[in-house]
N, CA, C and O atoms as a Tripos MOL2 file, in Angstrom:
@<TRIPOS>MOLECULE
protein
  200   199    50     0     0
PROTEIN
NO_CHARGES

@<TRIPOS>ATOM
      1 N        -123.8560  -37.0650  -49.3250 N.3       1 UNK1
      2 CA       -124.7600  -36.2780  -48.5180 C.3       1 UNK1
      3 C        -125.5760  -37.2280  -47.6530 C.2       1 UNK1
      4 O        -126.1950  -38.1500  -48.1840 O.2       1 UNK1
      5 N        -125.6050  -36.9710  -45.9220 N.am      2 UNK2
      6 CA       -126.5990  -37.5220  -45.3320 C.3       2 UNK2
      7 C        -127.3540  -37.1660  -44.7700 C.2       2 UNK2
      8 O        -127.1800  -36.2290  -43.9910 O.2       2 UNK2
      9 N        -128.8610  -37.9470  -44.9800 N.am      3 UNK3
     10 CA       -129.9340  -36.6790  -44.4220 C.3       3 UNK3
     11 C        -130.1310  -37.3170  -43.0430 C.2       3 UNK3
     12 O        -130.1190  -38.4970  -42.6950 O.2       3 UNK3
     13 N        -130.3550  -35.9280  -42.2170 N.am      4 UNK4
     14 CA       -130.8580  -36.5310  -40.7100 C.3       4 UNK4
     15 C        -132.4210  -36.7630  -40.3590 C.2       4 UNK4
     16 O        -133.2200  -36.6170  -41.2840 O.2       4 UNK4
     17 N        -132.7590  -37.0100  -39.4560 N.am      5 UNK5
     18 CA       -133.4970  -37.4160  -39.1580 C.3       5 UNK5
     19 C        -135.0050  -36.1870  -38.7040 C.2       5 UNK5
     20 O        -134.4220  -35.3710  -37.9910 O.2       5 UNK5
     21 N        -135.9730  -35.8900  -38.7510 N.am      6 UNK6
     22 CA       -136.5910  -34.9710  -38.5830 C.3       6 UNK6
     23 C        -136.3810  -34.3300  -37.0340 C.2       6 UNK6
     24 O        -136.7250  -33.1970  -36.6960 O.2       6 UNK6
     25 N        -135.7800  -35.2600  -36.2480 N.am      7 UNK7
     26 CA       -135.6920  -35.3130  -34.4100 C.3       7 UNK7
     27 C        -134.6270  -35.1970  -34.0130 C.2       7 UNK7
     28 O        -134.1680  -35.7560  -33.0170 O.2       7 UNK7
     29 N        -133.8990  -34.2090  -34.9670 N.am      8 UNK8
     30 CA       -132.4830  -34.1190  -34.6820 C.3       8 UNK8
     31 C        -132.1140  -31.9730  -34.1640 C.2       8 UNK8
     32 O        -132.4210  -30.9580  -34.7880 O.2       8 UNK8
     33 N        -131.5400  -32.1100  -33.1190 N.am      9 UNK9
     34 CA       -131.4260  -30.7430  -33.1540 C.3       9 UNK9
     35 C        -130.0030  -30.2700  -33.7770 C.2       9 UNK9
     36 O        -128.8140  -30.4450  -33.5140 O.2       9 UNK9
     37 N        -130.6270  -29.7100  -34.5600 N.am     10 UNK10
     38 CA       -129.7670  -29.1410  -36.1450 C.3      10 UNK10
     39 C        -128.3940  -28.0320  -35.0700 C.2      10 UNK10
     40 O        -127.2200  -27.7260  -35.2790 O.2      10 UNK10
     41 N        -129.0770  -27.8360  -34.2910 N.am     11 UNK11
     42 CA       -127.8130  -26.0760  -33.1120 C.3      11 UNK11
     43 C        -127.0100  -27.4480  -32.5620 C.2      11 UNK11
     44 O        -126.0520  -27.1310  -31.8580 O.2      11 UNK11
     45 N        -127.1240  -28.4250  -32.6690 N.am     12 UNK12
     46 CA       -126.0570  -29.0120  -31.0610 C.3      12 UNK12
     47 C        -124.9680  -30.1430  -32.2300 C.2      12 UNK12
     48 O        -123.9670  -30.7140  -31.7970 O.2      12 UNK12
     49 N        -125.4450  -30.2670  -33.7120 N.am     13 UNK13
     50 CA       -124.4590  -31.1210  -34.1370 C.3      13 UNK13
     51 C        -122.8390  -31.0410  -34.3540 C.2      13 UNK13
     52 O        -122.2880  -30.1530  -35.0050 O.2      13 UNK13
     53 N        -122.0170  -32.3690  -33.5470 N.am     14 UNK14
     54 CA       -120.6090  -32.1630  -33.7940 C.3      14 UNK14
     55 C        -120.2690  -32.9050  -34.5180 C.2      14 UNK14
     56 O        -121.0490  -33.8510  -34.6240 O.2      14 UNK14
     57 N        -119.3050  -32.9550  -35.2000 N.am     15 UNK15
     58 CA       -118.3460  -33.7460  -36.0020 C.3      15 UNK15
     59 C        -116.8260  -33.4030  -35.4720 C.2      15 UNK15
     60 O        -116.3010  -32.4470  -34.9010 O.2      15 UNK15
     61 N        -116.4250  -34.6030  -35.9290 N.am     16 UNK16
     62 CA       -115.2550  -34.7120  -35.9440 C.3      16 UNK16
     63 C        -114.2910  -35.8680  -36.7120 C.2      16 UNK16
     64 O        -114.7000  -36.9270  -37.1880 O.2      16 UNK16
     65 N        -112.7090  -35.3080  -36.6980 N.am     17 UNK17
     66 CA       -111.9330  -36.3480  -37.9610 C.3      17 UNK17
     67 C        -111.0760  -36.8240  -37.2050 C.2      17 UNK17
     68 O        -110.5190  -36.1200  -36.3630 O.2      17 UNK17
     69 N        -110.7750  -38.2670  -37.3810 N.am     18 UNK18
     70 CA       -109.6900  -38.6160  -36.4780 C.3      18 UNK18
     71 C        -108.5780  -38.5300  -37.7180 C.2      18 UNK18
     72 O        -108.7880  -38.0100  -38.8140 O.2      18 UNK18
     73 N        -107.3700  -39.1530  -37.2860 N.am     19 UNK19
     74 CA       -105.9240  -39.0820  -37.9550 C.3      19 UNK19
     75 C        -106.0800  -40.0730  -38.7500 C.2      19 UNK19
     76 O        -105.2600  -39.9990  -39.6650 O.2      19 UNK19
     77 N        -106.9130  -41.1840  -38.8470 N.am     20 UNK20
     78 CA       -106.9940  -41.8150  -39.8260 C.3      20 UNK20
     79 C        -108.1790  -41.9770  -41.1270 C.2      20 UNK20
     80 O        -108.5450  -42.8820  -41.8760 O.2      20 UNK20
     81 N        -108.5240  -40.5250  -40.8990 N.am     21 UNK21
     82 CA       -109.7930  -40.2530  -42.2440 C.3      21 UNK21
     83 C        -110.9810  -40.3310  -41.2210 C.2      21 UNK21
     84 O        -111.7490  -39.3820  -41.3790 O.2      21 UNK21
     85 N        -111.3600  -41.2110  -40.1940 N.am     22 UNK22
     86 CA       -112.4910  -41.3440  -39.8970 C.3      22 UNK22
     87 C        -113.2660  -40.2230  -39.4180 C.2      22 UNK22
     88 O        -112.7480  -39.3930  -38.6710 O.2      22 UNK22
     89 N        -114.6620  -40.1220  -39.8510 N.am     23 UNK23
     90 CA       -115.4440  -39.2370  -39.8310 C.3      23 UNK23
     91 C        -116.4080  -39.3950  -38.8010 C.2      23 UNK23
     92 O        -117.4370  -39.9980  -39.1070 O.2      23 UNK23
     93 N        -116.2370  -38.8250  -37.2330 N.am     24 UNK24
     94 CA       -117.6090  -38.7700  -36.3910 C.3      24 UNK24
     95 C        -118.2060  -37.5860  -36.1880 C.2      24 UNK24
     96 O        -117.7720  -36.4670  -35.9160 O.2      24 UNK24
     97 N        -119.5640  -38.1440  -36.4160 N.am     25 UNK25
     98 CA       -121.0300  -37.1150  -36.2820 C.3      25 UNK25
     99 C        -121.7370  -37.5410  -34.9820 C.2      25 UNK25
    100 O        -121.5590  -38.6340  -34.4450 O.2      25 UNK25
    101 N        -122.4940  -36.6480  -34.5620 N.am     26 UNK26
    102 CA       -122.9920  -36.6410  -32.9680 C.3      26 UNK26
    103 C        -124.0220  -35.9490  -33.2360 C.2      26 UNK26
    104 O        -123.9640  -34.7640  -33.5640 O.2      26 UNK26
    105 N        -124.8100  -36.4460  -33.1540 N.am     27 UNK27
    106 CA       -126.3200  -35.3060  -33.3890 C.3      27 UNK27
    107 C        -127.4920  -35.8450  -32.2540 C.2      27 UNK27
    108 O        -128.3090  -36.6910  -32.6190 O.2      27 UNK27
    109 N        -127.5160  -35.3990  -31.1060 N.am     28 UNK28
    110 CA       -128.7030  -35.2610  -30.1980 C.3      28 UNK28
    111 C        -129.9790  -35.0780  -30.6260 C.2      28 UNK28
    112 O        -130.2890  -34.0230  -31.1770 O.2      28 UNK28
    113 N        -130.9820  -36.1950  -30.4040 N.am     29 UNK29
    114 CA       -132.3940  -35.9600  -30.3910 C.3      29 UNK29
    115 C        -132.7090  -34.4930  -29.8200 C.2      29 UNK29
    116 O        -131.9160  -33.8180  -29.1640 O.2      29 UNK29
    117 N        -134.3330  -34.0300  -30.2790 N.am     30 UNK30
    118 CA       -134.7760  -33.2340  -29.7230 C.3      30 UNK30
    119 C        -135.5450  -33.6500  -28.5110 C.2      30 UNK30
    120 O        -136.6180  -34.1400  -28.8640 O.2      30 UNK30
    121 N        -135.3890  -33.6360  -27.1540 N.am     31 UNK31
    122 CA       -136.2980  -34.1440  -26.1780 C.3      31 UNK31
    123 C        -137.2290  -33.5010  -25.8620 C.2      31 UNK31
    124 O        -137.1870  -32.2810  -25.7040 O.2      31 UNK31
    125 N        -138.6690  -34.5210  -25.6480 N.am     32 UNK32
    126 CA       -139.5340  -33.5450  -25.5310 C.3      32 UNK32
    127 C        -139.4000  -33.2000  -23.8420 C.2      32 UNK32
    128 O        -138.4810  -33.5650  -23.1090 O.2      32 UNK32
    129 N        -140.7500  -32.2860  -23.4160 N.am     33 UNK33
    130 CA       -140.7030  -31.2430  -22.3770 C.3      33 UNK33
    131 C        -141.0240  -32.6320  -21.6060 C.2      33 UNK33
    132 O        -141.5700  -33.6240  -22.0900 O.2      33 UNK33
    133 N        -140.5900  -32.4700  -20.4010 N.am     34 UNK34
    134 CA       -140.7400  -33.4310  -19.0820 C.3      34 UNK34
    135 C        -142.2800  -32.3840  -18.2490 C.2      34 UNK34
    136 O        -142.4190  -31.2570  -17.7720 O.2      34 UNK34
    137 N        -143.0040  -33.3930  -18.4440 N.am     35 UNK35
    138 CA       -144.1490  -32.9960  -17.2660 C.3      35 UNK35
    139 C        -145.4740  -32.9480  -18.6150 C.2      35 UNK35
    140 O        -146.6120  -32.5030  -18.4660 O.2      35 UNK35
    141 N        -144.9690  -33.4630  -19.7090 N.am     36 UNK36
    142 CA       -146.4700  -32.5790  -20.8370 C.3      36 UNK36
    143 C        -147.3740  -34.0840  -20.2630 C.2      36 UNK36
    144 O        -147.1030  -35.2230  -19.8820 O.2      36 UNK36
    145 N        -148.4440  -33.3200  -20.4700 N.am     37 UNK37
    146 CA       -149.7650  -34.8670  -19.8710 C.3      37 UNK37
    147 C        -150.6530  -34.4440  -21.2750 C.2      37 UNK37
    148 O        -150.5080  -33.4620  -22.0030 O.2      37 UNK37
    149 N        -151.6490  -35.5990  -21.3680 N.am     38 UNK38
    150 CA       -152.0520  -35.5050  -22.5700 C.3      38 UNK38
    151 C        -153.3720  -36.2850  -21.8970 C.2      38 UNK38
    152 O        -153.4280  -37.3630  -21.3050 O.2      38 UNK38
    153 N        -154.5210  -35.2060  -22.2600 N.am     39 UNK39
    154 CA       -155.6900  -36.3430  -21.7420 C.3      39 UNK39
    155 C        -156.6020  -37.3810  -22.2410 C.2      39 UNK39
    156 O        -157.1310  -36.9040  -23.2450 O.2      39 UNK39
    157 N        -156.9200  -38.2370  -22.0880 N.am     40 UNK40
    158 CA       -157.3280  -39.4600  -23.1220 C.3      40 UNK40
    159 C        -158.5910  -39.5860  -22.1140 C.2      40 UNK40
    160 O        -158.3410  -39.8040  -20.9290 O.2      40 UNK40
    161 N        -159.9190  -39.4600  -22.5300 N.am     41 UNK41
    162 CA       -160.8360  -39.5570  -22.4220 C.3      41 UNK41
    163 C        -161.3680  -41.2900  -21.9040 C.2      41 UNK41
    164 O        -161.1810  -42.3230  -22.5470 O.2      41 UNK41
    165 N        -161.8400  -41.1900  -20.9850 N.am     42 UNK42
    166 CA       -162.2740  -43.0030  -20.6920 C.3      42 UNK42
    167 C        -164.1430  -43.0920  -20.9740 C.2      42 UNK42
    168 O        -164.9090  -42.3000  -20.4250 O.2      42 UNK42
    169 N        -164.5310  -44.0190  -21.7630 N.am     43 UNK43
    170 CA       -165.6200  -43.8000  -22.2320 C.3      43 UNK43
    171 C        -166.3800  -44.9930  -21.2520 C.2      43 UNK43
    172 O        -165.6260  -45.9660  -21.2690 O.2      43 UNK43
    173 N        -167.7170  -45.3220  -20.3130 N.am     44 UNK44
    174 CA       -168.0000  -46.5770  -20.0830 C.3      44 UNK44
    175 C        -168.1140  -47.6870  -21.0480 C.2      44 UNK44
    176 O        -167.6750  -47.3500  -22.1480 O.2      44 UNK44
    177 N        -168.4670  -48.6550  -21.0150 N.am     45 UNK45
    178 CA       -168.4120  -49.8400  -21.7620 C.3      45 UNK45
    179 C        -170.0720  -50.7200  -21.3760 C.2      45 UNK45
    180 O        -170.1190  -51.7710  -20.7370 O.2      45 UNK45
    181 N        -171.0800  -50.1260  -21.8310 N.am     46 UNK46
    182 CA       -171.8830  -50.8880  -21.5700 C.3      46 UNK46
    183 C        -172.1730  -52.3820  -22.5610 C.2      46 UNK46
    184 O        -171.9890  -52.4060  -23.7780 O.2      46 UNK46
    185 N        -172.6010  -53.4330  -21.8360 N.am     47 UNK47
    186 CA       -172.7670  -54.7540  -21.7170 C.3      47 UNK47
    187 C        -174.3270  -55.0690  -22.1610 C.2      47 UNK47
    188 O        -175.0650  -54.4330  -21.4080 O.2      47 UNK47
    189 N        -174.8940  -55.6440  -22.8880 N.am     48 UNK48
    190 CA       -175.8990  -56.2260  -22.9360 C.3      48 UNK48
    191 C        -176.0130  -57.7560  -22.6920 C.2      48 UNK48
    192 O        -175.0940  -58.4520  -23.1230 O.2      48 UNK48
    193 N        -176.9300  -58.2790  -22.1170 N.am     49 UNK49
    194 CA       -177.3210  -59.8630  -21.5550 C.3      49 UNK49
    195 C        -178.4430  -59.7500  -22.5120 C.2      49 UNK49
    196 O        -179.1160  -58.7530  -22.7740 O.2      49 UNK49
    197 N        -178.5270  -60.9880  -23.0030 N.am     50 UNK50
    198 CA       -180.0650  -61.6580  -23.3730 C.3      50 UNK50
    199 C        -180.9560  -62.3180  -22.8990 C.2      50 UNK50
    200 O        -181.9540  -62.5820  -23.5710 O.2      50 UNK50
@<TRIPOS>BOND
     1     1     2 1
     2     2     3 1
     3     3     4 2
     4     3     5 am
     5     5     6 1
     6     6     7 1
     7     7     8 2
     8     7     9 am
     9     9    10 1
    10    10    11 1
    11    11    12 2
    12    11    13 am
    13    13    14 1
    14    14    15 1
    15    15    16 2
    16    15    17 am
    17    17    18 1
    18    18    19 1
    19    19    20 2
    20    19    21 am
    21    21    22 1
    22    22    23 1
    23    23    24 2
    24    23    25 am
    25    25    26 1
    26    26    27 1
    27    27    28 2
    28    27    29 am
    29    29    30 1
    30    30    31 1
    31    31    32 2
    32    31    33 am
    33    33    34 1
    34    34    35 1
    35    35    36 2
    36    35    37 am
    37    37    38 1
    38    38    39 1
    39    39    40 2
    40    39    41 am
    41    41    42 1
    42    42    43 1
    43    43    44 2
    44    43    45 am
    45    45    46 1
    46    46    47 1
    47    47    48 2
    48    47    49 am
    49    49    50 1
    50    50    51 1
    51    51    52 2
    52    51    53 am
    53    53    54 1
    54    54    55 1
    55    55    56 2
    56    55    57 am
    57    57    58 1
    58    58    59 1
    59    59    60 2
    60    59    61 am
    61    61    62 1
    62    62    63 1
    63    63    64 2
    64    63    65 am
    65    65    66 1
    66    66    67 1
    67    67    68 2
    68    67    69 am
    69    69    70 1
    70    70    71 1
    71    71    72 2
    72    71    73 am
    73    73    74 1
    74    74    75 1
    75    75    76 2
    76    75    77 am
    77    77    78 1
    78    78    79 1
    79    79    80 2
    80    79    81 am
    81    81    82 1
    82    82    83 1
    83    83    84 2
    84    83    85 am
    85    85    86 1
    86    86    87 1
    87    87    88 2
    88    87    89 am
    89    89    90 1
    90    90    91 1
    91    91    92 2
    92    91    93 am
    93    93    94 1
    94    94    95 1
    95    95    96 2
    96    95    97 am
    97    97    98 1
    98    98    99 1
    99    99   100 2
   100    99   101 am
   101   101   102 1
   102   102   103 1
   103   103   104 2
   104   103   105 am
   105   105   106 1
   106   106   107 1
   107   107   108 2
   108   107   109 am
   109   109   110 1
   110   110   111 1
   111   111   112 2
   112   111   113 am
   113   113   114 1
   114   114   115 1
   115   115   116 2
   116   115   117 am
   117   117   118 1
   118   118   119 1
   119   119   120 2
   120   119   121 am
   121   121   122 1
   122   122   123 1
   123   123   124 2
   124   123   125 am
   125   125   126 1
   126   126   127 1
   127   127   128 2
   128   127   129 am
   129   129   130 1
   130   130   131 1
   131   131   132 2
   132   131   133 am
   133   133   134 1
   134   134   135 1
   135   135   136 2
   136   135   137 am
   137   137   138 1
   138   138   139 1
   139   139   140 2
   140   139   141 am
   141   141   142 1
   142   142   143 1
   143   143   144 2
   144   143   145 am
   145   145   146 1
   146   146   147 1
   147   147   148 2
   148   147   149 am
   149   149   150 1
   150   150   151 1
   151   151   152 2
   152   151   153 am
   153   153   154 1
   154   154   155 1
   155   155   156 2
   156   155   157 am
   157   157   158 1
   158   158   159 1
   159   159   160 2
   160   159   161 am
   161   161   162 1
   162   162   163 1
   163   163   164 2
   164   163   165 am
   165   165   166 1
   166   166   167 1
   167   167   168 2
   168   167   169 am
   169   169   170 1
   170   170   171 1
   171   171   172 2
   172   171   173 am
   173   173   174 1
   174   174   175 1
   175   175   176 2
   176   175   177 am
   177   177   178 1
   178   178   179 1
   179   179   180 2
   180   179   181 am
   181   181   182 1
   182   182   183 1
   183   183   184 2
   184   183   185 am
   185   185   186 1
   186   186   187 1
   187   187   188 2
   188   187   189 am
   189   189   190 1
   190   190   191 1
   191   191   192 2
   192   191   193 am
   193   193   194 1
   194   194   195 1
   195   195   196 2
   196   195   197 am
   197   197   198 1
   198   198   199 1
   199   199   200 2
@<TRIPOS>SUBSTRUCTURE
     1 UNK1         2 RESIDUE 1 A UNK
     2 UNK2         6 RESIDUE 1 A UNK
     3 UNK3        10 RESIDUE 1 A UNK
     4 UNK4        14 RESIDUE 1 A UNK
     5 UNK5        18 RESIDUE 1 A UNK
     6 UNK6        22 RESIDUE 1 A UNK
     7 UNK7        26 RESIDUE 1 A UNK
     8 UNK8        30 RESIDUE 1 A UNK
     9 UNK9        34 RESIDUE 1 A UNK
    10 UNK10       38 RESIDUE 1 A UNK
    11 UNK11       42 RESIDUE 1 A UNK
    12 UNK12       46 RESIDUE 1 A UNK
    13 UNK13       50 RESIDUE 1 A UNK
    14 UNK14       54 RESIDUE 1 A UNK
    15 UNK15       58 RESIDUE 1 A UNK
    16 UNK16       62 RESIDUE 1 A UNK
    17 UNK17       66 RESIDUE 1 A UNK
    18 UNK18       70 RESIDUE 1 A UNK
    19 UNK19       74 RESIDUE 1 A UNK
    20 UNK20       78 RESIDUE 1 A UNK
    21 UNK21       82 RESIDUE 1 A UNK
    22 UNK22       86 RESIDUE 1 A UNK
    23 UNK23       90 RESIDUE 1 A UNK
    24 UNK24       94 RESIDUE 1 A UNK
    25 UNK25       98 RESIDUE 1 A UNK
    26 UNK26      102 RESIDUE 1 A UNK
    27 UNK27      106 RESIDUE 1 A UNK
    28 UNK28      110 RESIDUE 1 A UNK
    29 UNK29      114 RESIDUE 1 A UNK
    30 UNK30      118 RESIDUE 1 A UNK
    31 UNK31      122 RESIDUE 1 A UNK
    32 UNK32      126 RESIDUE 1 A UNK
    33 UNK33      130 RESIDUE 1 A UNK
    34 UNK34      134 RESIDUE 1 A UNK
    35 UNK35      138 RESIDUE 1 A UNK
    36 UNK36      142 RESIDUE 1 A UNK
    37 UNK37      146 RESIDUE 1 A UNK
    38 UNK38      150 RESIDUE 1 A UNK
    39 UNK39      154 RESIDUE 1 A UNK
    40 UNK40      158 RESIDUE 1 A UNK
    41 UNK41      162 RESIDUE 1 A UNK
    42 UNK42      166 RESIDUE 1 A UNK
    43 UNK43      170 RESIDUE 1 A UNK
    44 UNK44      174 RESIDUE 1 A UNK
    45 UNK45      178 RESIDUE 1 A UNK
    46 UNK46      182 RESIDUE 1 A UNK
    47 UNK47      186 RESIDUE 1 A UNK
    48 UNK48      190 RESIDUE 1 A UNK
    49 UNK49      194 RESIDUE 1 A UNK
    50 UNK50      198 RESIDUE 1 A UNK
């Protein structure tokens, strides 16, 4: 048994057998959405002199 990965979309996995036993799996990431923005706050940085 192999476990996948949490970022795997479980609807799109293929497999396949070739003629000599070999076993291929194909499993596509989930991509995230193109355009998401995420806002990160910029704080000033004040300086003190002595």
């Amino acid at each position: 048994m192999w476990e996948l990965p949490a970022n795997v979309n479980l609807d799109a996995i293929k497999s396949s057998m070739a003629n000599d036993g070999r076993l291929t799996i194909v499993a596509a990431k989930i991509s995230k959405p193109i355009g998401t923005a995420k806002r990160i706050p910029i704080q000033k940085a004040f300086s003190t002199s002595d």
